[in-house]
Structures are given as structure tokens and as C-alpha cells.
N, C-alpha and C positions, 0 to 999 in steps of 0.2 A: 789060247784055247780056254774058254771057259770049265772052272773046278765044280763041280755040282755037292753042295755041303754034307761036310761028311770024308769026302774023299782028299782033302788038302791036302797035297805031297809032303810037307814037312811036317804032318802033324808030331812024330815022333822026335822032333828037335829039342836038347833041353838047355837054354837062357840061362845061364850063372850070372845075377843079380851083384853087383857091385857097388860097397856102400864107399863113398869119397865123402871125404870131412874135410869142411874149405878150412883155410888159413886163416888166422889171425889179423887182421890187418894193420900194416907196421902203424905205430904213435907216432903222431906230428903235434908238436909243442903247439901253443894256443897263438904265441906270439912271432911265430915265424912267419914272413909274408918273403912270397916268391916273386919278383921282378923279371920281365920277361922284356925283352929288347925288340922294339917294331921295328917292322922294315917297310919302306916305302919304296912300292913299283911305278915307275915309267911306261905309260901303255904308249906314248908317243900318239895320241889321236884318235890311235884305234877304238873301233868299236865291236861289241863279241860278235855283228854280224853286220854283215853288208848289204846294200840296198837291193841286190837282188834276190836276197830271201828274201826281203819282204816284197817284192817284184812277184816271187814267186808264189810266196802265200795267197797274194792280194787277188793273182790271176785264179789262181786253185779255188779261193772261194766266189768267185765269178762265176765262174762254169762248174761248182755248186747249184748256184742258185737259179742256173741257165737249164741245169739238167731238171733240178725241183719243176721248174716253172714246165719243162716240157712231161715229165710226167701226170703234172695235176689238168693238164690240158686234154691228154689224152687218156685220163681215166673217170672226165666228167663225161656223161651223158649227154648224146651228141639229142636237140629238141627241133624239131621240126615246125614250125607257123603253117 
């Protein structure tokens, strides 16, 4: 239900403003270097999708352009000889 200005239900509400003061952030020496250990996956072939997405997309934007073509056909003016 729309408020009409003026009448806000909570205008009487009072907000206790809180100040937070960030942390320090810890020192890390200049000469420290972190090594992190790779891992190597095995997809065995796979691929992130299979040929019928794109079976599916391929149709979908078909009958896009199937629908386009039948709306522009029938919002041109039909001319008489």
C-alpha cells in the first residue's frame, strides 16, 4: 500500500550510528615468498558440455530467425499491381 509523504510509519524510529575502526593489518617481511603446490586434474576427454547443447542452441537460434523472418513478413504492407 502506497505511504503518501509525511505519513511514513516508522518515522518515529531512532538509528544508533556505530563507529568500527578496522585493524591493523598483520606485517609480512619484504623477503618472505609463499610457494603454493599445483595440482593437476584429469578431465579424461570430457568437455564442459556436450553436443547436444549446442544441438540445442543451434536449433533455438533457427527458429529465432524463422519467427523474425515470419513477423517482418507479416508487418510489411501487403501492395497491390
Amino acid at each position: 500500500m502506497p505511504v503518501a509523504p509525511g505519513e511514513y510509519p516508522f518515522a518515529d524510529s531512532d538509528v544508533a550510528g556505530v563507529q568500527v575502526e578496522a585493524a591493523e593489518p598483520p606485517a609480512v617481511a619484504a623477503d618472505t615468498q609463499t610457494q603454493v603446490a599445483g595440482a593437476q586434474v584429469e578431465r579424461d576427454g570430457e568437455l564442459p558440455f556436450t553436443g547436444g547443447d549446442v544441438l540445442v542452441l543451434v536449433l533455438f537460434g533457427v527458429g529465432a530467425v524463422a519467427v523474425g523472418l515470419v513477423l517482418a513478413r507479416r508487418a510489411r504492407p501487403r501492395t497491390t499491381t
